[in-house]
N, C-alpha and C positions, 0 to 999 in steps of 0.2 A: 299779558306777560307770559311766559313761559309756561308750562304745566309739565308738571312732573308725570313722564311716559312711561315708565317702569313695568307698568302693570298692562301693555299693549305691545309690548317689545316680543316680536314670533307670535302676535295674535293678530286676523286680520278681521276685521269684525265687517259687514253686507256695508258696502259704501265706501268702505277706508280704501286709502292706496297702500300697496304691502308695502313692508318695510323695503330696503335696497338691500340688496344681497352681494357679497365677493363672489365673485365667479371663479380665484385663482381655490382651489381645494386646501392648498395649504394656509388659507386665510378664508377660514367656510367661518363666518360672522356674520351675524345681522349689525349693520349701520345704524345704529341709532337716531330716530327721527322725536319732532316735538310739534305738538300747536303749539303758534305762538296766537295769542289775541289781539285782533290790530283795534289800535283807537278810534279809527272812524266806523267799524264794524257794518264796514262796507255801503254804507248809506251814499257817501259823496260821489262813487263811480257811475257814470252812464248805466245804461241798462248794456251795452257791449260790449264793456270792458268783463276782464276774467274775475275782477274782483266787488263783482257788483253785488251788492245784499253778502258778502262775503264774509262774518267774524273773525272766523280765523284764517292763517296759513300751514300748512304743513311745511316744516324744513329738518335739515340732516344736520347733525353735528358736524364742524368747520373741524377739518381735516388736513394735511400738509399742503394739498392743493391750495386750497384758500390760501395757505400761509405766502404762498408764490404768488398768486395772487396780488396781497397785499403788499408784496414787497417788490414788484415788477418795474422795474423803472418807466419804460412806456407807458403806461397804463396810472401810476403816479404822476408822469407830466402834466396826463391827458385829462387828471382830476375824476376818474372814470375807476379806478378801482375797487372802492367800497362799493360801486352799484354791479361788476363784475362779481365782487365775491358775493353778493346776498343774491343773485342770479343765480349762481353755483351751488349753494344751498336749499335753495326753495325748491320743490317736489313738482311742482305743476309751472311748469317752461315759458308758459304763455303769460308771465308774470312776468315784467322787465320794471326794471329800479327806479331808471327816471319815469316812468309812469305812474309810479307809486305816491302817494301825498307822501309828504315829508313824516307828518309822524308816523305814519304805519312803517316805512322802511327805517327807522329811527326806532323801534318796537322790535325789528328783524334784526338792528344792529346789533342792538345792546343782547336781546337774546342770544346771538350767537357767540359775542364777548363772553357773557356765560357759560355756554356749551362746553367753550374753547378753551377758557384760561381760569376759568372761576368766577367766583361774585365779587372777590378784594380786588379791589384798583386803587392804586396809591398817583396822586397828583399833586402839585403844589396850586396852593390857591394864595390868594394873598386879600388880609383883612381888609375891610371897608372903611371900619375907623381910624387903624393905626396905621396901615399900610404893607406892614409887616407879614413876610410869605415864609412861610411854612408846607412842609407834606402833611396830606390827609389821609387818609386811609378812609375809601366812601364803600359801600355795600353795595352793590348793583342791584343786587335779590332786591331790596327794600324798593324800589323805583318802583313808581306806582303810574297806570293808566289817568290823562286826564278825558275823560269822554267829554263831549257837546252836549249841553243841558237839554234838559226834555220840552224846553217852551221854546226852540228854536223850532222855526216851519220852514220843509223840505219840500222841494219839486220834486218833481216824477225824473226828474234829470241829474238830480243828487245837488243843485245846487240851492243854496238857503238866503233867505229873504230880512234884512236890518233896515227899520224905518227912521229915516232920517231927520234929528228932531227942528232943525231949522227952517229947510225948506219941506217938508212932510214929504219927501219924494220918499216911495216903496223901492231901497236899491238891493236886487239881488246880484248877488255872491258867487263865487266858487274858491273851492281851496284851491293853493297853487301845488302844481306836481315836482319832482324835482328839475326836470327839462324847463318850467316857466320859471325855477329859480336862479339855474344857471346860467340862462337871458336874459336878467336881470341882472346878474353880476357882469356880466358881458358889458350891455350895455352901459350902467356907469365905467367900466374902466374906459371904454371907448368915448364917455365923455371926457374923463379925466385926461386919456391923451391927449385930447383935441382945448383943454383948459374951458371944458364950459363946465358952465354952475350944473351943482350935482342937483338930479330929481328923482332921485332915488325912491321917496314918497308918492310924489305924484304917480311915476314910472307904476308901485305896486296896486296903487289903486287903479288904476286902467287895468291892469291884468287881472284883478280880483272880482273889477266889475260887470255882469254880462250886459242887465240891463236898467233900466230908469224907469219906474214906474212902466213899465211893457216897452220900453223903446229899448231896442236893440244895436242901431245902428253906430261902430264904434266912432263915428267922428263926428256923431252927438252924446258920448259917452264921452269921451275923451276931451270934447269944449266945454262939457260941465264939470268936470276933472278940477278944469283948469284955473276956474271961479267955483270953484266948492267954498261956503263958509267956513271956517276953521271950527265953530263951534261941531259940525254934522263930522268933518273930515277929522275931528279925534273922536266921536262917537263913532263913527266907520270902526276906526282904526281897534278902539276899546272893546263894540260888539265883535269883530272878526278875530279877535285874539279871543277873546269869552267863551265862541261856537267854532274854533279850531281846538278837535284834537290832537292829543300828543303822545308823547311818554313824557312825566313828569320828574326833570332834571334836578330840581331845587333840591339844597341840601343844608342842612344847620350846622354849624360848625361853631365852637367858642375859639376864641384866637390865645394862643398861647401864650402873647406876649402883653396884651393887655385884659385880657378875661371878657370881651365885648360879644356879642351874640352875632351870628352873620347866618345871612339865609344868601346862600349863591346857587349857581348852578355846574353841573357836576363837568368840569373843563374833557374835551376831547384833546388832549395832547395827545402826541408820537409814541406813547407806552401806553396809549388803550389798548393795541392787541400786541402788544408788547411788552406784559407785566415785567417787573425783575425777579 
């Protein structure tokens, strides 16, 4: 999450990228920049991507630009915005968003939410028991890293290994980037066009899976897919949520209307970077 930069602002210490400078004289300022910490702390990327063995990121505090950005209508159709503005921000260019797993660019989000507008974000959420929706007022600062437990085993290629308890098949893994989650949305709407049965599940496990006990080849990945047990295929499911990083969204909340306990998750509505 975030780290407080205060004490490196006009310091450039052997290795850092200097702060961004105004060039215009009558706005002679240093930009303010921050590490953020990403949740996979770089282990999942190839060895060639820019973010590999990578902990943190450097980025700028989101500025008017951004706010154009975010409010672009093109760019809103296109469902490409948010990965345009956290592009905009990031310091090192060879970073691009749908590249990025989901929680690290999720870690950039909310950091920058912060940067931008503060740590208060008021949402309406609505009880689990009662029903009943109410505004919350959630803390951003408090969102806490979930890291991938230490007994999870990594390849040399970033991707991780869940033995499967039915058939003992060794099935390795990878996380999905945001570009294999967007073609996945894709493709269920294109079955929904066409009125075939949704496999939305099936669909994620073939993208998650690379191989089978060492077999690679996806159209014997893909015929095991198909006849996977149910018991192995929610143990899939159980471990890859377990050794996926994130930021950690979940939030407690008592309900106002009936005094019940709720543990939710912290809603992305249209006033995330648009507090009142």
């Amino acid at each position: 999450m975030p780290r407080n930069n205060e004490s490196r602002v006009g310091v450039q210490n052997e290795g850092e990228t200097p702060p961004v400078e105004s060039s215009n004289s009558l706005l002679n300022f240093v930009i303010p920049t921050e590490f953020v910490e990403l949740p996979t702390k770089g282990k999942f990327y190839p060895p060639d991507h820019p973010l590999h063995k990578v902990e943190e990121v450097e980025m700028r505090y989101m500025s008017a630009k951004e706010t154009d950005i975010l409010t672009s209508k093109s760019l809103l159709k296109k469902g490409i915005a948010i990965d345009r503005m956290v592009e905009s921000i990031v310091i090192d260019k060879r970073i691009k968003a749908n590249e990025m797993f989901t929680g690290d660019k999720n870690a950039l989000v909310v950091a920058a939410r912060v940067s931008g507008f503060g740590e208060n974000y008021d949402a309406q959420i609505t009880c689990e028991n009662c029903g009943a929706t109410s505004e919350h007022e959630f803390d951003l600062g408090e969102i806490q890293t979930k890291e991938t437990p230490e007994d999870v085993r990594f390849s040399d290629y970033g991707t991780f290994f869940i033995k499967l308890p039915k058939t003992e098949i060794e099935a390795e893994c990878c996380l999905l980037t945001g570009k294999d989650e967007a073609a996945l949305v894709n493709q269920a709407d294109k079955r929904k066009k066409l009125k075939l049965n949704d496999t939305t599940m099936t669909d994620q496990y073939k993208m998650i899976l690379v191989s089978l006990n060492g077999v690679t080849e996806r159209s014997k990945v893909e015929e095991f897919v198909d006849v996977m047990p149910a018991m192995d295929a929610m143990h899939l499911r159980k471990e890859y949520e377990r050794a996926r990083p994130d930021v950690d969204m979940t939030c407690a909340f008592e309900c106002q209307q009936c005094q019940a306990d709720n543990n939710v998750s912290i809603p992305f509505s249209a006033n995330f970077f648009w507090p009142k």
